[in-house]
C-alpha positions as CSV (number, residue, x, y, z in Angstrom):
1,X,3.5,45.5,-9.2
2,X,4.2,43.9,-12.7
3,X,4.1,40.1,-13.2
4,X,4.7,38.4,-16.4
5,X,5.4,35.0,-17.6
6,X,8.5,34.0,-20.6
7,X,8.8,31.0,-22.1
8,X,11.8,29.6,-20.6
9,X,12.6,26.3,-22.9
10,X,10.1,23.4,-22.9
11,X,7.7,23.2,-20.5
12,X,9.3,25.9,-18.4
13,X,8.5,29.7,-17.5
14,X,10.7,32.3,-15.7
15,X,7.7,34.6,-14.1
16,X,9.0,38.3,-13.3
17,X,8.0,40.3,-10.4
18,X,8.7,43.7,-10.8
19,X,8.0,45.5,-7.7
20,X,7.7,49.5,-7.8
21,X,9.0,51.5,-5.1
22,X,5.1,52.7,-3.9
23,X,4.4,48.9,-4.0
24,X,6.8,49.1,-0.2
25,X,7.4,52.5,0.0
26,X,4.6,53.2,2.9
27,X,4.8,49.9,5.0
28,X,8.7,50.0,4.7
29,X,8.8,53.7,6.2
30,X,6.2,52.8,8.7
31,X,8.4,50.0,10.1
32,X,11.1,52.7,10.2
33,X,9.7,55.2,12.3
34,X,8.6,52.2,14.9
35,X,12.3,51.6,14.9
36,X,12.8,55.2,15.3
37,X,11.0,55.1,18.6
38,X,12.1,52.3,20.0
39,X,16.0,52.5,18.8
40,X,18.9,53.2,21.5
41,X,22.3,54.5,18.9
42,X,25.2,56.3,21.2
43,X,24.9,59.8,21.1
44,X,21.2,60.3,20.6
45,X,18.2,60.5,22.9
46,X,16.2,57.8,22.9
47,X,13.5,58.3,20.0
48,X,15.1,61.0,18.8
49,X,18.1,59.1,16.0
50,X,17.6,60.6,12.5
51,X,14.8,58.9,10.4
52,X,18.4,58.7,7.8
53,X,20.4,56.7,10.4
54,X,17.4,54.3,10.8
55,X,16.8,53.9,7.1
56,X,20.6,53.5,6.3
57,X,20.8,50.8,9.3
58,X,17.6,48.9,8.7
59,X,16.2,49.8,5.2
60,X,17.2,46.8,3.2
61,X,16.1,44.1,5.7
62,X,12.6,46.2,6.2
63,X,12.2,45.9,2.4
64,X,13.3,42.7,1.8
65,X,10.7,41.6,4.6
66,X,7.9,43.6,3.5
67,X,8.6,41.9,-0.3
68,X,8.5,38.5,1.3
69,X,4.7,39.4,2.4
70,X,3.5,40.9,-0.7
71,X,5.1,39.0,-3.1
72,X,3.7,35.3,-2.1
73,X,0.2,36.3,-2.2
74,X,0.5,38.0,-5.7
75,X,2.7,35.2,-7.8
76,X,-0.1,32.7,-6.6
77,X,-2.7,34.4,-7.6
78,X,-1.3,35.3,-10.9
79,X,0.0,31.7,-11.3
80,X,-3.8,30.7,-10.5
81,X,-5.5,32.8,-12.9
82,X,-2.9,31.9,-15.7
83,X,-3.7,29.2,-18.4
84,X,-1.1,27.1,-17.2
85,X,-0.8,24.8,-14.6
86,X,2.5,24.4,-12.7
87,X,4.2,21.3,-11.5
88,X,5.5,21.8,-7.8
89,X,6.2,25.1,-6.4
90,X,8.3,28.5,-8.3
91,X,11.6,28.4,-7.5
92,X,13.2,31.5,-6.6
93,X,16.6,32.2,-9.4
94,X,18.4,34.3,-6.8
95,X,19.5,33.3,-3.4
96,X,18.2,35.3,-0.3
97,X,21.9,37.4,0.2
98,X,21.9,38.1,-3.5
99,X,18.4,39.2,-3.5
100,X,19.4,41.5,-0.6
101,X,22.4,42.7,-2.5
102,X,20.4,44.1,-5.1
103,X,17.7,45.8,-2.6
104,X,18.2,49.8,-2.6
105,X,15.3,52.0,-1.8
106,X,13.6,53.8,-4.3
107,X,13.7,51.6,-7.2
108,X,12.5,49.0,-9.0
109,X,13.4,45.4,-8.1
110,X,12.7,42.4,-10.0
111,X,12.4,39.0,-9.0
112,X,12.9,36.2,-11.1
113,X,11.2,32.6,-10.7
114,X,11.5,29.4,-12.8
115,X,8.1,27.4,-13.1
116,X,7.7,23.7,-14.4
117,X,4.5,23.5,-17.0
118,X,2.1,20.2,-16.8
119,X,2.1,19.0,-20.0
120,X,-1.7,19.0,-22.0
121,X,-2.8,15.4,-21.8
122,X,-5.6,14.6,-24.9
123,X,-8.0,11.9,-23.7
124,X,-10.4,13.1,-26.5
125,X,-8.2,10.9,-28.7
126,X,-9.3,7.2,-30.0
127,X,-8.1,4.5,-27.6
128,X,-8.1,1.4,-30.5
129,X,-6.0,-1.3,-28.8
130,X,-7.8,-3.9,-26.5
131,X,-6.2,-5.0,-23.2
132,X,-6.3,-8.4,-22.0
133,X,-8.3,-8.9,-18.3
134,X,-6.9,-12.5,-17.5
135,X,-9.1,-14.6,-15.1
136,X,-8.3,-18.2,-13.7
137,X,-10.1,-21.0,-15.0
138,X,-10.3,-23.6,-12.6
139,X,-9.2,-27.3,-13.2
140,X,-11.4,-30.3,-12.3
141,X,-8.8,-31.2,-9.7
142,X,-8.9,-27.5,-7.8
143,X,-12.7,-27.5,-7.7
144,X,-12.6,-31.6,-6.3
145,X,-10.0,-30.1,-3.7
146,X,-11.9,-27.4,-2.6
147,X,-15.3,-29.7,-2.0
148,X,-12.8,-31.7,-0.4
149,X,-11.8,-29.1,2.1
150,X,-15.8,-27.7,2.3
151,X,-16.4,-31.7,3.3
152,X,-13.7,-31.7,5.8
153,X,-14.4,-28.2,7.4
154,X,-18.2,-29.2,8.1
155,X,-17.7,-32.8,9.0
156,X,-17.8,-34.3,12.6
157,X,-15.5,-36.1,14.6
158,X,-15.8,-39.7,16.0
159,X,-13.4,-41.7,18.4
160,X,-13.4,-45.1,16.5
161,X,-12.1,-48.4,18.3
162,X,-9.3,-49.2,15.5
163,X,-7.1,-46.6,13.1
164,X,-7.1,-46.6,9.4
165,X,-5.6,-44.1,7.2
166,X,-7.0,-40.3,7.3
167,X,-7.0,-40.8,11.4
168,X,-5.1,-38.6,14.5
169,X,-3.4,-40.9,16.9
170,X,-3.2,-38.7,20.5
171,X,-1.1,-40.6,22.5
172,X,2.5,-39.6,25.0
173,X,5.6,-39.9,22.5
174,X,8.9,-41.3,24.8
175,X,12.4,-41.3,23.5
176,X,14.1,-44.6,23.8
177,X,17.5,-45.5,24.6
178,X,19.9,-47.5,22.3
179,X,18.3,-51.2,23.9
180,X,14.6,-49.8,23.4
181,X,14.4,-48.5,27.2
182,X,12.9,-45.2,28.1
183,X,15.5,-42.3,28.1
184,X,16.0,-41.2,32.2
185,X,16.4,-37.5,30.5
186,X,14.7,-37.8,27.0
187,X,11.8,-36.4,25.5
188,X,8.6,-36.8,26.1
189,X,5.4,-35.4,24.6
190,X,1.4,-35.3,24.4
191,X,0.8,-34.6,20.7
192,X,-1.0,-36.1,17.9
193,X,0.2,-38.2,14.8
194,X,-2.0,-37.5,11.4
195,X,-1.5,-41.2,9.6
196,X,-1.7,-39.4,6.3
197,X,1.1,-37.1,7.0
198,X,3.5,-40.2,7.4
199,X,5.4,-39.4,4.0
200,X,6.3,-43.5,3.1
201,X,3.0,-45.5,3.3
202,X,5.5,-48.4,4.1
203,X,6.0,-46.6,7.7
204,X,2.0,-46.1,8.1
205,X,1.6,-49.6,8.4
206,X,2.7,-50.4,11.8
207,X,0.1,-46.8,13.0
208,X,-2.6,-48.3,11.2
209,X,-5.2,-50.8,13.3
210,X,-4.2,-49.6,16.7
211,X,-6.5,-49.1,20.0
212,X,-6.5,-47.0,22.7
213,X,-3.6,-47.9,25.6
214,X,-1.6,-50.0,22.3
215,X,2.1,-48.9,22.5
216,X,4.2,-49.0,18.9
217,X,7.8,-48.3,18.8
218,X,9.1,-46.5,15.5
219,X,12.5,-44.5,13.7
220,X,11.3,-40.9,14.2
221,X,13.0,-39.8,11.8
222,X,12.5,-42.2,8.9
223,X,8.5,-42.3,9.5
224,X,8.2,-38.2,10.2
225,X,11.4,-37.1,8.3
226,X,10.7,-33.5,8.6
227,X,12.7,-31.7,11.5
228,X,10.2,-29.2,11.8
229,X,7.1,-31.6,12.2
230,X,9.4,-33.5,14.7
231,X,9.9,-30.2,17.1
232,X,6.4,-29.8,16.4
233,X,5.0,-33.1,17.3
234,X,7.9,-33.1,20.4
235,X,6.9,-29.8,21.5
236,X,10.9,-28.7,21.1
237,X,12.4,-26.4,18.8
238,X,13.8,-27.4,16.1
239,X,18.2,-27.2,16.6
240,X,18.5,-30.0,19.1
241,X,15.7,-32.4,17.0
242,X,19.3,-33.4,15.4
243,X,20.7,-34.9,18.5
244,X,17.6,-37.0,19.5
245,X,17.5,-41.0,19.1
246,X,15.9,-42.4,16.7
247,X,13.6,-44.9,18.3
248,X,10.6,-43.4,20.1
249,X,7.3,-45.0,21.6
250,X,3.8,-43.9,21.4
251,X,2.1,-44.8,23.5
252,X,-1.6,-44.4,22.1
253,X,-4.4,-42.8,24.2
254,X,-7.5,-41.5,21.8
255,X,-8.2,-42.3,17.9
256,X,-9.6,-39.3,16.2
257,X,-11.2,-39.0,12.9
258,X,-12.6,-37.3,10.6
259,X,-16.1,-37.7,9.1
260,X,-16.7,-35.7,6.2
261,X,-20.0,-33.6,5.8
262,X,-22.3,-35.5,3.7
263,X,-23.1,-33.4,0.3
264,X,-26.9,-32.4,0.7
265,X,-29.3,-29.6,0.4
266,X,-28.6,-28.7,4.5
267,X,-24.5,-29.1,3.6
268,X,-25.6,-26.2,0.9
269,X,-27.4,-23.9,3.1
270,X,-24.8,-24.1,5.7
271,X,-21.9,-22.8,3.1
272,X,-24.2,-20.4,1.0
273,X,-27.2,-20.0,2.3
274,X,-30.8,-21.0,2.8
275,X,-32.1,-22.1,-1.0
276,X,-28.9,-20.1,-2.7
277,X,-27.8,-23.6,-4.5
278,X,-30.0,-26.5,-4.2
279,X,-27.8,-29.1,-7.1
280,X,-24.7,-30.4,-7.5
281,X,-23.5,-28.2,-10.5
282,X,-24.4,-25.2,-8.9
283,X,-22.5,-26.0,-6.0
284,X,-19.6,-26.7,-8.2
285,X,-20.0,-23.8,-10.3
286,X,-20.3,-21.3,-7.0
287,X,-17.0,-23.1,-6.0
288,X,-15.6,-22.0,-9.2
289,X,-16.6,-18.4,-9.4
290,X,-14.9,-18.4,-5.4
291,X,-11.6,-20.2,-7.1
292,X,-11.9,-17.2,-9.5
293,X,-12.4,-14.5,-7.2
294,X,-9.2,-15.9,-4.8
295,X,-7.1,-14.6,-7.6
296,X,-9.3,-11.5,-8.4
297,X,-6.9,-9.5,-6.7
298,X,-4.2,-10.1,-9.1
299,X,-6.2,-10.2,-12.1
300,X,-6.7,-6.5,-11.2
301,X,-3.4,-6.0,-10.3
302,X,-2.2,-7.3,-14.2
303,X,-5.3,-5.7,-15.8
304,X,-4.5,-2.3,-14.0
305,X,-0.4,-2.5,-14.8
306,X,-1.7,-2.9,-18.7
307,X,-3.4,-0.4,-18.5
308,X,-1.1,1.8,-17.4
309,X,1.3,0.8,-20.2
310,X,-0.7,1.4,-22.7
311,X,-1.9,4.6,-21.5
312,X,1.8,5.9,-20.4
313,X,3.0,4.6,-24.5
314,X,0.1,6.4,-25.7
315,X,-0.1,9.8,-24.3
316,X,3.6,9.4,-23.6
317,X,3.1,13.2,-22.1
318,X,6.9,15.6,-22.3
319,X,7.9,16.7,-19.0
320,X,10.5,19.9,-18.0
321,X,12.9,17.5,-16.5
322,X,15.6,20.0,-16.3
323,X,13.1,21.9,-14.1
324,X,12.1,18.8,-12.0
325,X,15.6,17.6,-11.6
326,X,16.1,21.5,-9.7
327,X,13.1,21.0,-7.8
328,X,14.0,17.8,-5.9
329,X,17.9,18.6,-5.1
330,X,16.2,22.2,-3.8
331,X,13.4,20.7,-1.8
332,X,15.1,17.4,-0.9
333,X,18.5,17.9,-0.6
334,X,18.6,14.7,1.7
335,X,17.0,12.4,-1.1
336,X,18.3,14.1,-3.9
337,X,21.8,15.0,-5.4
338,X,21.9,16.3,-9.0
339,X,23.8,12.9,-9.3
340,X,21.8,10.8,-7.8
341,X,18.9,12.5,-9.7
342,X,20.5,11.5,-13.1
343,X,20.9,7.9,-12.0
344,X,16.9,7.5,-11.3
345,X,16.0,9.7,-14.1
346,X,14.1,7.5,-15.9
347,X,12.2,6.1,-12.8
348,X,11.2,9.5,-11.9
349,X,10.1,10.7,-15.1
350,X,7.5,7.8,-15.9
351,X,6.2,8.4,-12.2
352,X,5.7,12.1,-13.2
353,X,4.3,11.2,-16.1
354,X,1.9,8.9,-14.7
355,X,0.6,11.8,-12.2
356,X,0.0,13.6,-14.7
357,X,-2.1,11.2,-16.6
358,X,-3.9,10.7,-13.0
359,X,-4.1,14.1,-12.7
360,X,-6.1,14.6,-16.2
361,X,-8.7,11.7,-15.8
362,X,-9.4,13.1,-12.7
363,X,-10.1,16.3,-13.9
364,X,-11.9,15.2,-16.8
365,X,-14.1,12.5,-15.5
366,X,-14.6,14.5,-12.0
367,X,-12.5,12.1,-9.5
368,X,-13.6,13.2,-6.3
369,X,-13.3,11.3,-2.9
370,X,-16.2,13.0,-0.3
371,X,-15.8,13.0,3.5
372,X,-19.0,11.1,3.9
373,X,-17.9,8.5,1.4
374,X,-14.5,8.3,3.2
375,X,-16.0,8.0,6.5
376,X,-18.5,5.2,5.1
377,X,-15.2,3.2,3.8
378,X,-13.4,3.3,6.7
379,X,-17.1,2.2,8.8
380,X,-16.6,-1.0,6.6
381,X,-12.9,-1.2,6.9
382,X,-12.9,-1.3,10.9
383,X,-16.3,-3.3,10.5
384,X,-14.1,-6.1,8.1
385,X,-11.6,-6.0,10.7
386,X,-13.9,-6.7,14.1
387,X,-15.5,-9.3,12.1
388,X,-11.9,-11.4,11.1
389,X,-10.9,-11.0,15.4
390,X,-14.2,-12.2,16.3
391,X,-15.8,-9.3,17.5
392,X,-19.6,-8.1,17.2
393,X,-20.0,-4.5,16.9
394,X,-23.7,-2.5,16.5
395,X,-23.8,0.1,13.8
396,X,-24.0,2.7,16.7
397,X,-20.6,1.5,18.5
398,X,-19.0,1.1,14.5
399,X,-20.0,5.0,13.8
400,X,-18.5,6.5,16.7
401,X,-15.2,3.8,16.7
402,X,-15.0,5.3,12.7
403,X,-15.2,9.0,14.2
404,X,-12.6,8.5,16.9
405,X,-10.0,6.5,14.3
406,X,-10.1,9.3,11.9
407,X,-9.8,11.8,14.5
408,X,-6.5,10.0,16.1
409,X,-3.6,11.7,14.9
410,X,-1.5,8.2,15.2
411,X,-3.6,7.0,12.2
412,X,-2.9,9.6,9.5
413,X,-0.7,7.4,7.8
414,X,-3.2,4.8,7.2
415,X,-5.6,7.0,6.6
416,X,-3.5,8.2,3.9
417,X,-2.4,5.3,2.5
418,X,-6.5,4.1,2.7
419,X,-7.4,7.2,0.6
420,X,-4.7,7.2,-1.8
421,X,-5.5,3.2,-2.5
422,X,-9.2,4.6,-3.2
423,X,-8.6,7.4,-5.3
424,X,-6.4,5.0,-7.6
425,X,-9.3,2.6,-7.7
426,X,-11.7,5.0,-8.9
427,X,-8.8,6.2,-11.5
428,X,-8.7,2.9,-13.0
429,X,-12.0,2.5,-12.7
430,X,-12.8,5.7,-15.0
431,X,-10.0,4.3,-17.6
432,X,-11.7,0.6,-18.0
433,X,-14.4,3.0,-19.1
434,X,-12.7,4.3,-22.4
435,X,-10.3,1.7,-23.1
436,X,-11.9,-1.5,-24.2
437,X,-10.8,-4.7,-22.2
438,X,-11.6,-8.5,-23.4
439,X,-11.7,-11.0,-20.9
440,X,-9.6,-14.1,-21.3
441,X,-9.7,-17.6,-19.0
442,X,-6.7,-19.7,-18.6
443,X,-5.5,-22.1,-16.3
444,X,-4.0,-21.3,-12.7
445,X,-0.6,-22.9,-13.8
446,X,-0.4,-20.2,-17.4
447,X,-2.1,-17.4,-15.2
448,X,0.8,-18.0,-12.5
449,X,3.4,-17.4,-15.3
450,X,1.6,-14.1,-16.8
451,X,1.4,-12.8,-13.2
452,X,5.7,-13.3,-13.1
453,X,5.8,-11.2,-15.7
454,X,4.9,-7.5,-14.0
C-alpha cells in the first residue's frame, strides 16, 4: 500500500491511497471460501458452488470491506507521522457506491482524501503593544456605603418606646371603606413598614413618634406608591393591588430598629479577623481592595477579550476555509448548509482561528490539565457550594462526594464545561506572560462604560 500527500490549494492536501491487489488479495479470498461453505445457490450442493460464482457474487463487497479495515488504520498513522497537522477528520472524495463502482479484483485502487492544514502560528515573534488591565477605583461615597452596610449587617436590634426615621413598624394593615370603616371583605395583613422606604418624607411624618397599640390611618398608595411593595407589604400579588382603596389602617404592634455596630478593634476582628486590621484606614482600604475585587471578574473578562484581539490581529493565522466549509455541511448536515455556512462565515473563521492560536500556546507553553488537579478543583467547587447552602462537610465526606460526581454520568456536561472554563484560564494565563499588560484605575461609572463596549 502507497500513501502520498499533494498540495491541494492553500492549506489543503488530497492524500492518495493506493491499495495493491496483495494488500486484500488473501483476506478477501479467505472470506470467499467461508462463503463457499456456508452458501445455498439452486442447483448446487451445499458447499460445493464454484469458488467463481462466489467471487462474481460477493467479491466487490468483500473488498470493499476488507479496504474499510486496512485503510483507517494506515491513513492515521501516515497522517500522524507527517509534518502536518490536520484540522478535523480526511474526507473521503468519492462516495461509498462510486467507490464500489470502481472496485474490480486484481488491481490497483486508489482512494482519494482531502485534508485541511493548521496553519504555523509564530509566537517567537516580538509582542510590542501593551494592553490595558482596567480596575475600579472606588469613590469616597462607595467605600462610606459599604461601612454603612458592614455597620448595619453587625449591629443589634432594640424595641424602642417611640419611632423615628430608620425604624420597622410591625403592626396588622386593614383596608378601609370609603367613610374610614373596616372593609367586611378587605385586606388585611401582618407585615412591617420600613419609615425610610416611604418615598415623600412629607408622608413619614404621620409614622414617625408612634407606640405600640397606636393606630394611624394613611393613602396607601400615595405613602408606598410602588405596586409591588404594596402586594408585598399586603401579602397579595400584585394585579388586583389596583382595585384596593386607598385608605388603610395600621394598626401598630412592635417598633423595631436598627443599632448599628459600633466601629472598634472587636467590629474588625469580627469582619477580617483577629489582629488582620487594627485602624481606620486599613479598614477602609481592605473595603476598597473588596470593592475592587467585586468587579474582578469583569476586569478579567475585558483584559482577556483584549487580549484576544490583539493576538487574533497579530498572528491573524490563514485557514483552508473551502475545506472547513465541506467539513461542517458533511459532518453536520443538520447545522450546516453550504448557505448557511456562507452567511456565518466570518463568525466561524475567527473561532477557528482562535483554536488554533489556543492550540499553539498550548503546545508551546505545555498546557496540560492532570486528573489529580481536576479532581482537586472540583473538591473545592462542591466544597464552595456546601459552604454557600450551609452545609459542613469533613475533607473525608468532600473526597468521596468529588469521586462519586465525577463518576455520575448526569454530570459530564458540567464537568465539561468546568474543564473547558480551566483550560482557557490557564491559556490566558500563559499569554499575560508574553504580552505586556499596564494596569489602569478609573472610576466605577467610566469602568461601567468600557465594560459596554465588549
Amino acid at each position: 500500500m502507497e500513501i502520498v500527500a499533494e498540495d491541494n490549494g492553500v492549506l489543503s492536501k488530497i492524500i492518495k491511497v493506493k491499495i495493491q491487489p496483495e494488500d486484500y488479495k488473501s483476506l478477501v479470498d479467505s472470506e470467499l471460501k467461508q462463503y463457499q461453505k456456508k452458501s445455498r445457490i439452486d442447483g448446487f450442493r451445499p458447499g460445493h458452488v464454484p469458488f467463481g460464482l462466489i467471487k462474481q457474487k460477493y467479491g466487490r463487497a468483500l473488498i470493499y470491506d476488507q479496504i474499510q479495515k486496512i485503510v483507517p488504520e494506515k491513513l492515521q498513522k501516515f497522517i500522524d507521522e507527517s509534518p502536518f497537522k490536520i484540522i478535523g477528520e480526511p474526507i473521503a472524495n468519492k462516495s461509498e457506491g462510486d467507490v464500489m463502482e470502481s472496485l474490480t479484483a486484481g488491481t490497483e485502487i486508489e482512494l482519494q482524501f482531502v485534508v485541511g492544514i493548521q496553519p504555523e502560528i509564530d509566537l517567537e515573534q516580538s509582542f510590542d503593544e501593551v494592553i490595558t488591565r482596567y480596575l475600579i477605583d472606588p469613590s469616597e461615597d462607595m467605600i462610606e456605603e459599604e461601612v454603612k452596610y458592614l455597620t448595619r449587617r453587625l449591629g443589634t436590634h432594640s424595641k424602642p418606646e417611640l419611632s423615628e426615621v430608620g425604624d420597622f413598624i410591625y403592626g396588622q394593615f386593614i383596608e378601609l371603606d370609603e367613610t374610614g370603616k373596616e372593609k367586611e371583605t378587605g385586606v388585611t395583613s401582618d407585615s412591617a413598614l420600613a419609615i425610610d422606604l416611604i418615598p415623600n418624607p412629607e408622608n413619614r411624618e404621620q409614622f414617625i413618634g408612634l407606640k405600640n397599640d397606636d393606630e394611624v390611618t394613611f393613602d396607601i398608595f400615595k405613602t408606598i406608591g410602588n405596586e409591588s411593595e404594596i402586594a408585598r407589604i399586603l401579602n397579595i400579588k400584585k394585579e388586583p393591588v389596583s382595585s384596593l382603596s386607598p385608605q388603610f389602617k395600621l394598626k401598630v404592634t412592635t417598633i423595631n430598629r436598627l443599632v448599628r455596630a459600633e466601629i472598634n478593634q472587636e467590629f474588625y476582628d469580627k469582619i477580617f479577623g483577629p489582629d488582620i486590621v487594627k485602624t481606620e484606614e486599613e479598614f477602609r482600604n481592605e473595603i476598597k481592595a473588596g470593592l475592587i475585587r467585586q468587579y474582578i471578574q469583569y476586569t478579567d473578562e475585558k483584559l482577556n477579550r483584549d487580549l484576544q484581539k490583539y493576538l487574533m490581529k497579530k498572528l491573524n493565522p490563514a485557514l483552508p476555509m473551502d475545506f472547513i466549509k465541506r467539513m461542517l455541511v458533511y459532518e453536520y448536515p443538520d447545522e450546516y448548509t453550504a448557505e448557511s455556512f456562507e452567511k456565518d462565515a466570518d463568525k466561524i473563521e475567527r473561532s477557528y482561528q482562535w483554536t488554533m492560536i489556543e492550540k499553539a500556546i498550548k503546545k508551546k507553553y505545555d498546557i496540560h490539565l492532570y486528573q489529580d488537579e481536576f479532581e482537586e478543583i472540583i473538591k473545592q467547587y462542591l466544597g464552595n457550594n456546601a459552604e454557600e447552602q450551609g452545609y459542613t462537610v469533613n475533607d473525608e465526606e468532600l473526597t468521596m462526594h468529588t469521586k462519586n460526581f465525577i463518576a455520575n454520568k448526569k454530570n459530564k456536561e458540567e464537568l465539561y464545561k468546568i474543564q473547558e472554563n480551566i483550560m482557557e484560564h490557564k491559556v490566558y494565563e500563559a499569554i499575560r506572560g508574553f504580552i505586556k499588560i499596564e494596569e489602569k484605575s478609573v472610576p466605577v461609572e467610566e469602568f461601567t462604560d468600557i465594560f459596554k463596549q465588549l
